[in-house]
N, C-alpha and C positions, 0 to 999 in steps of 0.2 A: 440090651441096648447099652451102647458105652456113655463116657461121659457127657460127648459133644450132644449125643441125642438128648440126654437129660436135663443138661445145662440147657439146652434150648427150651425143651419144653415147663421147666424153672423159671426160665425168662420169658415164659410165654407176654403175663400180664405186664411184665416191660417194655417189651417188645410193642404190644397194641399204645403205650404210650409213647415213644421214644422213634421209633424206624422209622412210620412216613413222614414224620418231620425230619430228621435227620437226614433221610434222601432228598427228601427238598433242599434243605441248603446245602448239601455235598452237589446237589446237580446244578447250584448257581453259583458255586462259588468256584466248581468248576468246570465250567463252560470256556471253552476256549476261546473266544472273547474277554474271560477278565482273568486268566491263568498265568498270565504272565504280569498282572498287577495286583500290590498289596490287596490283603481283604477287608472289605468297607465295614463300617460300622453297624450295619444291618447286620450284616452276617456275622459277624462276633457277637453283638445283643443275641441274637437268636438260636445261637449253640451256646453260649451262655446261660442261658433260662431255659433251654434242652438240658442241659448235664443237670441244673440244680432240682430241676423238673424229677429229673430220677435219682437223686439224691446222693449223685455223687459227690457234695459237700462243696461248702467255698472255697476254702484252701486248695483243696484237690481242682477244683473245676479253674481257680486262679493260674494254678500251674500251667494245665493243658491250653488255657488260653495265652497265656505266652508264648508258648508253643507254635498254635498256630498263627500268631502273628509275623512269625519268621521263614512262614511258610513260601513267602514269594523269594524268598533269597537261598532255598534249598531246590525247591522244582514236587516238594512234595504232593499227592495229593493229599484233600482237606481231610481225608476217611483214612487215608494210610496214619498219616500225622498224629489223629487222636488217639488211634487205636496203639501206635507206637507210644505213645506217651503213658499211656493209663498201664500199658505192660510194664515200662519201667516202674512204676510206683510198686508192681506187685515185685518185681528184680529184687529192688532193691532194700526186700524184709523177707524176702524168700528163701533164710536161710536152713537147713538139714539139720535136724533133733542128732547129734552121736551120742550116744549111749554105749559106754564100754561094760556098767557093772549090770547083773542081771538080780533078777526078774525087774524091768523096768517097770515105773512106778506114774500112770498118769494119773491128776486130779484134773477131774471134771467140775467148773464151778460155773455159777450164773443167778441170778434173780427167778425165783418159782414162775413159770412158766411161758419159759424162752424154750422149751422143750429139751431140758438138761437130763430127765430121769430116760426119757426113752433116747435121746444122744446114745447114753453110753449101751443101752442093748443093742443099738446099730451097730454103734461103734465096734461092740464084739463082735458082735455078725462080720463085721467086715472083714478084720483081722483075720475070723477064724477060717476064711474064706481065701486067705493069703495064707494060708497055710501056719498062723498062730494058735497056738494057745490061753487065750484071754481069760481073767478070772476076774469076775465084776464082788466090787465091795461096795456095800449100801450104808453108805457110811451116813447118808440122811434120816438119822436115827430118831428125829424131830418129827415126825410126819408118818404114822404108819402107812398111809396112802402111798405113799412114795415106792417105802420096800416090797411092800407087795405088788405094787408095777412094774418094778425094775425085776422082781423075781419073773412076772409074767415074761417079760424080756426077754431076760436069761433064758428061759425053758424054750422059746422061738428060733433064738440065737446057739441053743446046745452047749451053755457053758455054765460052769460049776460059778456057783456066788457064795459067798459068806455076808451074813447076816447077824443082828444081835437083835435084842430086846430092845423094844422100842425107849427111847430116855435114856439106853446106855450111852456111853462115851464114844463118843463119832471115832478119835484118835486109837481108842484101844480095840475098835473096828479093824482099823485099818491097821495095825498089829497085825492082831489076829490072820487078815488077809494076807498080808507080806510074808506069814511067817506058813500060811497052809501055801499058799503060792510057791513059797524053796523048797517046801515038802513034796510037791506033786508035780515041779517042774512046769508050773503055771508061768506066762508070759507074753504079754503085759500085765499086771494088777490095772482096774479100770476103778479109779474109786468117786462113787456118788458122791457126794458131799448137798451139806443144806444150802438152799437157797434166799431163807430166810429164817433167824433167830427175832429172841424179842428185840435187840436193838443191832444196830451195823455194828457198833464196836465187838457184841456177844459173837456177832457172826465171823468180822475178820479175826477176834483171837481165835475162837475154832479151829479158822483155817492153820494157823499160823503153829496152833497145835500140830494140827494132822502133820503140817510138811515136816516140823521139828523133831516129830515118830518117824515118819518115813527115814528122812536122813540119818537115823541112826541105826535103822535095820539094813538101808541098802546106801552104798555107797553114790553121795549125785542129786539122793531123790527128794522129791518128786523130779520126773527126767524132763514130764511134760505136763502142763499146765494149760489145759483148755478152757476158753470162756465161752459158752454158749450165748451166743448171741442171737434175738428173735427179727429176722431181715424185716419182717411188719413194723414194727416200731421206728424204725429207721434211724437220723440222726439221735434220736433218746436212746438207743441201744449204744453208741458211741460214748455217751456220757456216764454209762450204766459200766462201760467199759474200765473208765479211769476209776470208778470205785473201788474195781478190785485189783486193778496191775501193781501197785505199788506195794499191798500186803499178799494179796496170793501170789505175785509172783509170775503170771500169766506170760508164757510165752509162744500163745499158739490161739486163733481163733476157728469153732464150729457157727457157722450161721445157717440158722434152722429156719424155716418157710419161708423159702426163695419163691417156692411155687402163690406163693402167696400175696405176697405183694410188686404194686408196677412201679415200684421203686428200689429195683434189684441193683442200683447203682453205688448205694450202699457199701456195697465190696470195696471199690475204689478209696472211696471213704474212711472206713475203717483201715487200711492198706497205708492210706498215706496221712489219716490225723495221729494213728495209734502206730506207727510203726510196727506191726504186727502181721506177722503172714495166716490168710486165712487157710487150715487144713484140710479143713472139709466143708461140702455143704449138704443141708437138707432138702430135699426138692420132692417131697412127698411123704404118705403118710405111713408107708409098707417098710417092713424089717429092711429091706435090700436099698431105699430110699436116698441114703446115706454116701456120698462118694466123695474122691478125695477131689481137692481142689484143682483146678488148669487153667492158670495165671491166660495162657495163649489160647486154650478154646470158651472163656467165660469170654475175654474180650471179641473174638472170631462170633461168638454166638451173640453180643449182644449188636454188635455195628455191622454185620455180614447186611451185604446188599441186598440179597433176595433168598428167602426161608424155602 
């Protein structure tokens, strides 16, 4: 099944909130009768409290409704308009990771149980399925539960992990990984990191460790900086966001259990309060689950007229 099928079936429980309202006012707003006049206030109240409904945020949901305001002075339709608009918000953070120096170096970070430990065993999966060689580091040394998850992972996914003693040093983990990674021609290093220390500060200097190791083994690194974000939680995953973008350094978003909540609007959300492009998403709970993101079939899939 490709993405479009997944994406959809992801969106399922958005979909049962979201569509047949949505065709309801796209079928009165565009009814060729009031088509060639502004759109009344009904109908912006009621896509209005539809977008926030599936939680594509105020800000974001402010935008698209400017948008469609200006709708009688382009000739668009009301379904093309929004769907045009929520693509630019993904455009325009949709930028390409270049990576010149090797074995590149991603940190996988997030709040314990946003689904960060089994991210990066997809994560590998996926890559190695693209024809990489992924080397998972379990760098959340805090949590024996964790490493032995992520090992479980690994062994599904068919890729080499480096490991240490529980209560070692998360940073001289990921040493060690970088440095077995130039030896065996491993590529990407994929490194776990904790989720939670005894206090936030314990936890961003951590981080702030690990990337300060990394960049001195590999030139650049960390190259990528994924925050796992858990799509059920919704707007509080947004907030959960800004904790960590300014010390980890985050420039890339996973959002795990799409399939989970009917609030998959969220994308949007995240996309335009964090400027942040999301790279992957979760849409189940199997190794293969995991796919990369499509700015034009997430939005195709969540406002498509008929499934």
């Amino acid at each position: 099944m490709g993405f479009l099928g997944r994406i959809k079936e992801g969106l399922a429980r958005t979909k049962q909130q979201i569509v047949e309202r949505f065709d309801e006012i796209v079928k009165a707003a565009d009814a060729p009768e009031r088509r060639s006049r502004p759109i009344d206030v009904d109908t912006i109240e009621a896509l209005e409290e539809l977008l926030i409904s599936a939680d594509i945020g105020v800000a974001a949901t402010d935008r698209i409704i400017a948008a469609v305001k200006t709708r009688s002075r382009n000739g668009a339709s009301l379904r093309d308009l929004v769907k045009q608009e929520i693509r630019d918000v993904f455009a325009a953070v949709d930028a390409p990771i270049a990576v010149a120096a090797h074995p590149q170096v991603t940190l996988v970070v997030g709040v314990n149980g946003t689904g960060k430990t089994t991210t990066v065993g997809k994560l590998a999966n996926l890559l190695k399925s693209e024809g990489r060689s992924p080397l998972i580091c379990a760098a959340d040394t805090f949590r024996a539960a964790a490493v032995e998850q992520l090992e479980i992972w690994a062994g599904r996914a068919g890729v080499d992990m480096v490991r240490a003693r529980e209560g070692s040093d998360p940073a001289a983990v990921v040493f060690d990984a970088i440095s077995s990674g130039k030896a065996k021609g491993r590529d990407p290093i994929l490194v776990d990191t904790a989720g939670r220390l005894h206090t936030r500060v314990n936890l961003m200097n951590e981080l702030d460790k690990i990337r300060r190791v990394a960049a001195r083994e590999v030139a650049g690194a960390p190259h990528e900086v994924l925050l796992v974000l858990d799509a059920t939680v919704g707007q509080n995953g947004v907030a959960q966001a800004r904790e960590f973008m300014s010390v980890a350094g985050v420039n890339g978003i996973v959002l795990t259990k799409l399939d989970g909540t009917a609030k998959g609007g969220v994308a949007v959300a995240i996309a335009h309060d964090l400027k942040l492009p999301i790279r992957y998403v979760g849409v189940g709970e199997s190794i293969d689950d995991l796919v990369p993101f499509s700015a034009d079939e997430y939005v195709n899939g969540l406002f498509e007229e008929k499934w």
